[in-house]
C-alpha positions as CSV (number, residue, x, y, z in Angstrom):
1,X,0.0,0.0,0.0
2,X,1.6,3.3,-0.7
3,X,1.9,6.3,1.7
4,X,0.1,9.3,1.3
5,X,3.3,11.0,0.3
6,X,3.9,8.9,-2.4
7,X,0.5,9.0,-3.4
8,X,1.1,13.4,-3.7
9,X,3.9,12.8,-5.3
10,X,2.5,10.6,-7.7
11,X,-0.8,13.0,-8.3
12,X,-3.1,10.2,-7.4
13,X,-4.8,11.5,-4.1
14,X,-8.4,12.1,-4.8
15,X,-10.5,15.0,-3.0
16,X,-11.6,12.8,0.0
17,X,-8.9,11.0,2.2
18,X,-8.9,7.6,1.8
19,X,-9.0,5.3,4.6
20,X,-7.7,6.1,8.8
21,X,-5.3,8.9,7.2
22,X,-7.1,12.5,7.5
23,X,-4.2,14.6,6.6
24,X,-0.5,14.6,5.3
25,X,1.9,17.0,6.8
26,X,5.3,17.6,5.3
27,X,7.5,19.6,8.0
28,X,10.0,21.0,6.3
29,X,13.4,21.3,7.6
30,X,17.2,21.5,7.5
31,X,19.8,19.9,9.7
32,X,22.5,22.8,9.7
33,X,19.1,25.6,10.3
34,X,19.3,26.7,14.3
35,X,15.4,27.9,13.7
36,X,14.6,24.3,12.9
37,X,16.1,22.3,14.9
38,X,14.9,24.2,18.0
39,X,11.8,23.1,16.8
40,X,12.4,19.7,16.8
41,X,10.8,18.9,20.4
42,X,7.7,21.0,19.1
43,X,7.4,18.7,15.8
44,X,8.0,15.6,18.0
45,X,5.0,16.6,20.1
46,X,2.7,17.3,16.9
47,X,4.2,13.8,15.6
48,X,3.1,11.8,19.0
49,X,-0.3,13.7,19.6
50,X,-1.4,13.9,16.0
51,X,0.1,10.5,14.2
52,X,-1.9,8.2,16.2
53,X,-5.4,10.2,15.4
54,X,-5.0,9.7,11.4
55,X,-2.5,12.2,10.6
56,X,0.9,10.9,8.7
57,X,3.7,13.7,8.9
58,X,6.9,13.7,7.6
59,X,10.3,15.4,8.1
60,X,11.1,16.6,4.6
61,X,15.3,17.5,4.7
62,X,15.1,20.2,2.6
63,X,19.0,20.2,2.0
64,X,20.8,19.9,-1.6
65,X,23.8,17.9,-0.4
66,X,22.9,16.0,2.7
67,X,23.3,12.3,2.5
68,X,21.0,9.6,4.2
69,X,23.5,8.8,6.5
70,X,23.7,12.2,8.2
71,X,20.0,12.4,7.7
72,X,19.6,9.9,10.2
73,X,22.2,11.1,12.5
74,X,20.3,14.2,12.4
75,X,17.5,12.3,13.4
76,X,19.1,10.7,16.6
77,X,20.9,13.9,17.7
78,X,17.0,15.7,17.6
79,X,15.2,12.2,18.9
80,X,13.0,12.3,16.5
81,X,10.8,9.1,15.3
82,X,9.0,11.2,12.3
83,X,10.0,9.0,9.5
84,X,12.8,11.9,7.6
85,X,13.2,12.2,3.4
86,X,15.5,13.7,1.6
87,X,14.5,16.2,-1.0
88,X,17.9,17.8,-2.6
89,X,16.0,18.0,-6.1
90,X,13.3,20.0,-3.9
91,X,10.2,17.7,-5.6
92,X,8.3,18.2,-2.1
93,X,9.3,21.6,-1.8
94,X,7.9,22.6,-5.3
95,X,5.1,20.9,-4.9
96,X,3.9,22.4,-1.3
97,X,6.1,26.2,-2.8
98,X,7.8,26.6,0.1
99,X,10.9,28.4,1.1
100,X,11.5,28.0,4.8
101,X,12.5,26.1,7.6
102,X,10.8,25.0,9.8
103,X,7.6,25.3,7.6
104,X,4.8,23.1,7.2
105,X,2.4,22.2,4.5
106,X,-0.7,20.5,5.3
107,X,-2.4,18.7,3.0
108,X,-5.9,17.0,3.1
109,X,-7.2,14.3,-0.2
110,X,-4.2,15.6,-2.6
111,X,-5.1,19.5,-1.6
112,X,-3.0,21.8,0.2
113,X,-4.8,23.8,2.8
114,X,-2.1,25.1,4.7
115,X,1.2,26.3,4.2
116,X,3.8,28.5,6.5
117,X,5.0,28.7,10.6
118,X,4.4,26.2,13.2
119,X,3.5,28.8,15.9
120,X,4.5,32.1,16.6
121,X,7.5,32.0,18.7
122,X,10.0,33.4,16.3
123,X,9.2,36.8,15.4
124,X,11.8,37.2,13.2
125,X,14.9,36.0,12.7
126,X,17.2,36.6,16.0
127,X,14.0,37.4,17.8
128,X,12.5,34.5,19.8
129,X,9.8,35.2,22.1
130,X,9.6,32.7,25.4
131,X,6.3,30.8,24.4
132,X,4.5,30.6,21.7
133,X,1.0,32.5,22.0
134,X,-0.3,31.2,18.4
135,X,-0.4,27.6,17.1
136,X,-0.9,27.5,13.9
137,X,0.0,23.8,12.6
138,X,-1.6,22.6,15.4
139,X,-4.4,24.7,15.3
140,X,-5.3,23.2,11.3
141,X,-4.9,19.7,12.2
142,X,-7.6,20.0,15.2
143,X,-10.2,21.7,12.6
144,X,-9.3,19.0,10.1
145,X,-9.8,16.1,13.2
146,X,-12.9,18.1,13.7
147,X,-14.5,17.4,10.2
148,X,-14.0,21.2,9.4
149,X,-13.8,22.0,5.6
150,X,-10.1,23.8,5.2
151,X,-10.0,26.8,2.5
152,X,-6.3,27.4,1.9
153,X,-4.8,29.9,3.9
154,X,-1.1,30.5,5.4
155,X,1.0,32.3,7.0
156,X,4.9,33.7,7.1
157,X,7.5,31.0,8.6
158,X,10.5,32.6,9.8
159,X,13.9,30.5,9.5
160,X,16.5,29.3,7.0
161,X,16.0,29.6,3.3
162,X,15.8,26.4,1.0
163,X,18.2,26.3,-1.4
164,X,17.0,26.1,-4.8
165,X,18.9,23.4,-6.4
166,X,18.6,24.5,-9.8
């Protein structure tokens, strides 16, 4: 059976999700980004809360370069379980247009219904406040849990730029 990512990539998610999954987020990030990787116990968080209820994330290592290897040392050094892909040629990153890390895009039965920060703690970059006092990611994936229709909408992720590999 194929993953909803795979099923993105491949153009072949219909409107409605099919079976338990309700929702495929692609967290976008970058081992050698500061910005995302103090994110990483936040992501973990969404990962635990939010896999088991039907959603399937993914770390997408939006990094021209990196290898698998240091992918998953990445991945131990952070703790995190989110299964990680590589994206050097930027396929994900085209298809959800974004140009940040840490940014998530949310999609829902092949759509994508939200795209940019995963709160508000970083005001800009250098500028952190102590908590978060918006929650944006997590704030999309209740409505979608809660059978809310989703009209596209983001906001501005503050972090590293993705390199264009082109």
């Amino acid at each position: 059976m194929l993953s909803l990512l795979a099923l993105l990539m491949a153009g072949q998610l219909s409107a409605a999700s099919s079976g338990r999954e309700k929702a495929l987020v692609l967290l976008f990030v970058r081992s050698d980004c500061p910005i995302s990787n103090r994110y990483a116990p936040e992501l973990q968080r969404l990962y635990q809360e939010y896999s088991p209820r039907g959603v399937q994330l993914r770390l997408i290592y939006a990094e021209p370069g990196l290898t698998a290897a240091a992918m998953e040392k990445h991945r131990r050094e952070y703790a995190y379980t989110i299964p990680g892909v590589l994206d050097a040629d930027h396929q994900y990153g085209k298809r959800a247009n974004v140009t940040i890390t840490p940014e998530a895009a949310v999609f829902v039965g092949g759509a994508l219904v939200y795209r940019g920060r995963i709160d508000d703690r970083y005001v800009s970059v250098g500028k952190e406040r102590p908590r978060a006092l918006h929650h944006d990611l997590q704030d999309v994936l209740d409505s979608i849990l809660a059978g809310e229709t989703m009209a596209f909408h983001e906001t501005a992720a503050i972090g590293c730029a993705i390199e264009n590999p082109e």
